[in-house]
C-alpha positions in Angstrom: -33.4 82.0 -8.3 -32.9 82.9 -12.0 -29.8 85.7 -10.9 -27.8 82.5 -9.0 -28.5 80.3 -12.2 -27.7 82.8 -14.1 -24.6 83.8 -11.9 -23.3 80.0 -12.4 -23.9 79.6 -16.1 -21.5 83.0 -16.3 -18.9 81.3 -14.1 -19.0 77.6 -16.1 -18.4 79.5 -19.0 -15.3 81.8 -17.8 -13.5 78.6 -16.1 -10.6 78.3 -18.2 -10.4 74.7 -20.0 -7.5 72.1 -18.1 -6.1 69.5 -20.5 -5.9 66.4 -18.7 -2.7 65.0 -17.7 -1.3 62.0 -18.7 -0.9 59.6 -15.6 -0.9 56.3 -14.2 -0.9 54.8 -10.6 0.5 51.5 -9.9 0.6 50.5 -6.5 2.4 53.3 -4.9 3.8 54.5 -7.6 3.3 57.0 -10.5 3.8 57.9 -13.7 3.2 60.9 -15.7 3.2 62.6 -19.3 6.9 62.8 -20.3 7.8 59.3 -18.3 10.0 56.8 -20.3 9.5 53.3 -21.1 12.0 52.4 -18.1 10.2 54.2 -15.7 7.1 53.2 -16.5 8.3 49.5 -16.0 10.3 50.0 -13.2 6.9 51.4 -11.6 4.5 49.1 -13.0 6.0 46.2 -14.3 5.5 44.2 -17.6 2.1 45.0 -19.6 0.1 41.9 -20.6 0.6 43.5 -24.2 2.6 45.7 -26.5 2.2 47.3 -29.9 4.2 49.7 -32.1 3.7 51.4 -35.5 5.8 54.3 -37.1 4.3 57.1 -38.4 6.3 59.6 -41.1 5.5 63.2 -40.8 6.5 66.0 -43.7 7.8 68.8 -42.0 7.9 72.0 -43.8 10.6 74.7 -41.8 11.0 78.4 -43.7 14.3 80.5 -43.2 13.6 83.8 -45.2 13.2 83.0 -48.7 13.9 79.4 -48.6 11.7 76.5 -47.4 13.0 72.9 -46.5 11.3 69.7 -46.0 12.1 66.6 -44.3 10.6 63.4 -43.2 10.1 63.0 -39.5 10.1 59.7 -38.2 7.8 58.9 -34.8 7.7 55.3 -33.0 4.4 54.9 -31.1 4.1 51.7 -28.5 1.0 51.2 -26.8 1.6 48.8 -23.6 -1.8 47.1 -22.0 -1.8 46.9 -18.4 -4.6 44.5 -16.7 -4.8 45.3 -13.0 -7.5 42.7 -12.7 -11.4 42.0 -12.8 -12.2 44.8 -10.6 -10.1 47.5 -12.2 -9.9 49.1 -16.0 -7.3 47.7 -18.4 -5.0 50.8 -18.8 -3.4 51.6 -22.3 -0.3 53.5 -21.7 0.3 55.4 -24.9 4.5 56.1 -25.7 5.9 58.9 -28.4 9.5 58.2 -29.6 9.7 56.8 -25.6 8.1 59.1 -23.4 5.0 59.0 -22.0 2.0 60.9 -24.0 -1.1 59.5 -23.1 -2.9 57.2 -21.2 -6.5 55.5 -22.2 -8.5 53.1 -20.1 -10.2 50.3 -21.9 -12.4 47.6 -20.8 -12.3 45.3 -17.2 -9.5 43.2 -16.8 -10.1 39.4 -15.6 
């Protein structure tokens, strides 16, 4: 009995790690990491809420001796889907318009 416990706590260890996907199922349809805005609504309609912020990132870039930076601009929108009492609320998370990340939240009513 210890050998096959042992023999599994080898294997959990050596599974490799999968990040998890972005993705959404409305109805029949799906959406997934890299989606844009108008697919995502074309699929699943108008969310009960959206948000947005900008974020500025400094970029630093080297070519041989000399270094640059430069101010990156990225719009985030976060669009609230309620699918209803029974289901999670699903926050669909959107990078300069495409699709990076979805996050449930709490039931719907």
């Amino acid at each position: 009995m210890r050998t096959f416990l042992l023999a599994v706590a080898v294997a959990v260890v050596w599974v490799p790690v999968v990040g998890q996907a972005a993705s959404l199922r409305c109805g029949t349809g799906l959406v997934s990491d890299g989606a844009s805005k108008s697919d995502v609504a074309a699929k699943c309609g108008e969310p009960v809420s959206r948000e947005s912020r900008t974020e500025s990132e400094e970029v630093k870039t080297k070519d041989g001796d000399t270094s640059t930076k430069r101010v990156v601009q990225k719009t985030f929108e976060e669009w609230t889907y309620n699918f209803g009492p029974n289901r999670l609320m699903q926050v669909v998370v959107f990078e300069n318009g495409k699709l990076i990340e979805v996050k449930s939240a709490g039931y719907g009513r």
